[in-house]
MMTF fields as JSON, N, C-alpha, C and O atoms, coordinates in Angstrom:
{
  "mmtfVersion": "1.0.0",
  "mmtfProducer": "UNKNOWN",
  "numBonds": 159,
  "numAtoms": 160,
  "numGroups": 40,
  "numChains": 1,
  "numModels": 1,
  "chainsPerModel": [1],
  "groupsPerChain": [40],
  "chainIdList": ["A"],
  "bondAtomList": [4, 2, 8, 6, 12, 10, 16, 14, 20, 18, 24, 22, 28, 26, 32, 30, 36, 34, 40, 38, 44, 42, 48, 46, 52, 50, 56, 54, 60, 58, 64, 62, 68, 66, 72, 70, 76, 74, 80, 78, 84, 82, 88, 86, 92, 90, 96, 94, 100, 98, 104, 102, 108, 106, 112, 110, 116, 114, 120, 118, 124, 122, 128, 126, 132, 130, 136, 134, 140, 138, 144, 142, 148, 146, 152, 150, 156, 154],
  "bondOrderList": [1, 1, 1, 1, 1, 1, 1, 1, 1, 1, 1, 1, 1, 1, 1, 1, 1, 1, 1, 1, 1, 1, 1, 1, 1, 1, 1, 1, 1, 1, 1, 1, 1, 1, 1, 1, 1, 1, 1],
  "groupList": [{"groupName": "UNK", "atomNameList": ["N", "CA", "C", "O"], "elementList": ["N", "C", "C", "O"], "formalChargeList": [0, 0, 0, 0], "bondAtomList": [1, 0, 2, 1, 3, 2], "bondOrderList": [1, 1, 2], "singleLetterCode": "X", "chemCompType": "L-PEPTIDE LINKING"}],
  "groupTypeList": [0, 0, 0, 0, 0, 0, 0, 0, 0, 0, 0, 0, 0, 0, 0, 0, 0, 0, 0, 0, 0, 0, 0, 0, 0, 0, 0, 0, 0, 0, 0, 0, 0, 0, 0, 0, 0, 0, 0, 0],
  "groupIdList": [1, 2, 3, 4, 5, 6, 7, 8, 9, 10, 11, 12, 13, 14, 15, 16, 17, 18, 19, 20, 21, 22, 23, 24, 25, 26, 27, 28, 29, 30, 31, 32, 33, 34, 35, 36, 37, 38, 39, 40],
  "secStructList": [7, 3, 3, 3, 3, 3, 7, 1, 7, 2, 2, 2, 2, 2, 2, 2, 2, 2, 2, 2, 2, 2, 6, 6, 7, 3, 3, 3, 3, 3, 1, 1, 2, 2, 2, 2, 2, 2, 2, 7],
  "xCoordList": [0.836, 0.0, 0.889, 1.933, 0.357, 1.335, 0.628, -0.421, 1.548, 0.907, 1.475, 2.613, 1.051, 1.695, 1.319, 0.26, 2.927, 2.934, 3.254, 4.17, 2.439, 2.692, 3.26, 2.504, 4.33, 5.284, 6.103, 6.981, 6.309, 6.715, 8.611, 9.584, 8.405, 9.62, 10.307, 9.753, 11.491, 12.111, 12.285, 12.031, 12.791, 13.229, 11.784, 11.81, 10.594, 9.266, 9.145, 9.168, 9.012, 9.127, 9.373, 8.703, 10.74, 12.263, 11.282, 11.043, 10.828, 10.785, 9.574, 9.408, 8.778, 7.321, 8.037, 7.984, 8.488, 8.792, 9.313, 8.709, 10.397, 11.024, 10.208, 10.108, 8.884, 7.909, 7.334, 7.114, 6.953, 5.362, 6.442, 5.941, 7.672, 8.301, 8.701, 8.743, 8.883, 9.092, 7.849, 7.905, 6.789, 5.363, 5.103, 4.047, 5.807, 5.689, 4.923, 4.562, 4.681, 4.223, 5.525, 6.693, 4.737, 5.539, 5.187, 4.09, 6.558, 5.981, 6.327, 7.351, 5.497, 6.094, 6.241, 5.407, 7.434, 7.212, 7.003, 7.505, 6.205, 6.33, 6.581, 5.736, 7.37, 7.382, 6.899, 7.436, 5.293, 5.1, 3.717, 3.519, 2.575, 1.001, 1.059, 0.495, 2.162, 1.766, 3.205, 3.227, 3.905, 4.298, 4.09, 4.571, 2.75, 1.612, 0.552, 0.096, -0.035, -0.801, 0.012, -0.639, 1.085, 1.828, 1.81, 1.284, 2.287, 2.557, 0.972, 1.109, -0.076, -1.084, -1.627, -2.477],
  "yCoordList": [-1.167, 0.0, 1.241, 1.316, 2.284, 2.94, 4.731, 5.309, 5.092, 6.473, 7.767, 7.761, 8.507, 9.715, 10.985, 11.279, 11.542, 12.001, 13.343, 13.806, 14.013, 15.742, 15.969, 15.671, 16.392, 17.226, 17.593, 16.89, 18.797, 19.935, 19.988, 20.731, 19.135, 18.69, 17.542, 16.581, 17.879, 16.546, 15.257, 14.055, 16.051, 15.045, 14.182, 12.967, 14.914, 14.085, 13.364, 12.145, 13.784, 12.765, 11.566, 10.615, 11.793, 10.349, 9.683, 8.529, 9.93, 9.195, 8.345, 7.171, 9.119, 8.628, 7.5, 6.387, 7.609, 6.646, 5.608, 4.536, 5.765, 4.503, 3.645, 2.753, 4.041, 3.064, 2.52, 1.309, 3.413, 2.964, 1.898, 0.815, 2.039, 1.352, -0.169, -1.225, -0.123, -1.023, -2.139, -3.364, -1.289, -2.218, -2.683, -3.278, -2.494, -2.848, -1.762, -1.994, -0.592, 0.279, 1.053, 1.209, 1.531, 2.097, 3.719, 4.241, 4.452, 5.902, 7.291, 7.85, 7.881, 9.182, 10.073, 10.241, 11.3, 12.43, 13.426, 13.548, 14.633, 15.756, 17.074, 17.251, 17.739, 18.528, 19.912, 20.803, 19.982, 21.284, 20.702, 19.5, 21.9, 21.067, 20.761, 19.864, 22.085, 22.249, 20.731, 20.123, 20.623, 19.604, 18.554, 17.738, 18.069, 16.623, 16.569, 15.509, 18.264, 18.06, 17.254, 16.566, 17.435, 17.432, 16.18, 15.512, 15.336, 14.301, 13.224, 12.064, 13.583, 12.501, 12.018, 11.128],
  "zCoordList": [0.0, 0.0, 0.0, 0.647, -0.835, -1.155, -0.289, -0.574, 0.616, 1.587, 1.187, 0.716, 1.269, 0.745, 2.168, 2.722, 2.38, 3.707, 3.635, 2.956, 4.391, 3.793, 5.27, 6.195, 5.519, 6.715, 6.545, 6.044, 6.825, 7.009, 8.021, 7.888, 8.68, 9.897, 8.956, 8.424, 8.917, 7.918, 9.272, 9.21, 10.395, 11.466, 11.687, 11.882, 11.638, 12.231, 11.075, 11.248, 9.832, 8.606, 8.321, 7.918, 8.665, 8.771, 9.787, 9.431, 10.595, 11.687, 11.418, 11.748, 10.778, 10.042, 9.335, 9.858, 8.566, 7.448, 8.312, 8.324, 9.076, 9.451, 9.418, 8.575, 11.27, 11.395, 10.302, 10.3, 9.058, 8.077, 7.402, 7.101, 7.16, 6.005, 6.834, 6.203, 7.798, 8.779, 8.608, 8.494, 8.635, 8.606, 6.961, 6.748, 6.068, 4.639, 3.831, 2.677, 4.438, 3.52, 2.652, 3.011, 1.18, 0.255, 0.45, 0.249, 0.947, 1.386, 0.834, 1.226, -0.078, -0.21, 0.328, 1.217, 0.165, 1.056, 0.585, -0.532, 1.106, 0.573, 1.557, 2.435, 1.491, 2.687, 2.868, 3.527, 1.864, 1.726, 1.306, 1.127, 1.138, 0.612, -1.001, -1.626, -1.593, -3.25, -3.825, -4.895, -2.956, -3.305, -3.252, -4.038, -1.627, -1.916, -2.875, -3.306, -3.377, -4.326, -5.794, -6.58, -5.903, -7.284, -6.957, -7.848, -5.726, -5.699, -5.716, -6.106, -5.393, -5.004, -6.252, -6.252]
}
């Protein structure tokens, strides 16, 4: 399953991902809104 993660904090980000990627999710990042719109 593939998540797409809008934050702003790179450190809270990383940290997001570790867990989700840990659990077998596929995760994008975006660290701004106009860059999750581009991305979803």
């Amino acid at each position: 399953m593939k998540i797409l993660l809008v934050e702003d904090e790179p450190k809270l980000a990383s940290f997001i991902k570790k867990g989700l990627t840990s659990e077998g999710y596929d995760l994008l990042i975006a660290y701004d809104g106009q860059m999750g719109l581009s991305l979803a």
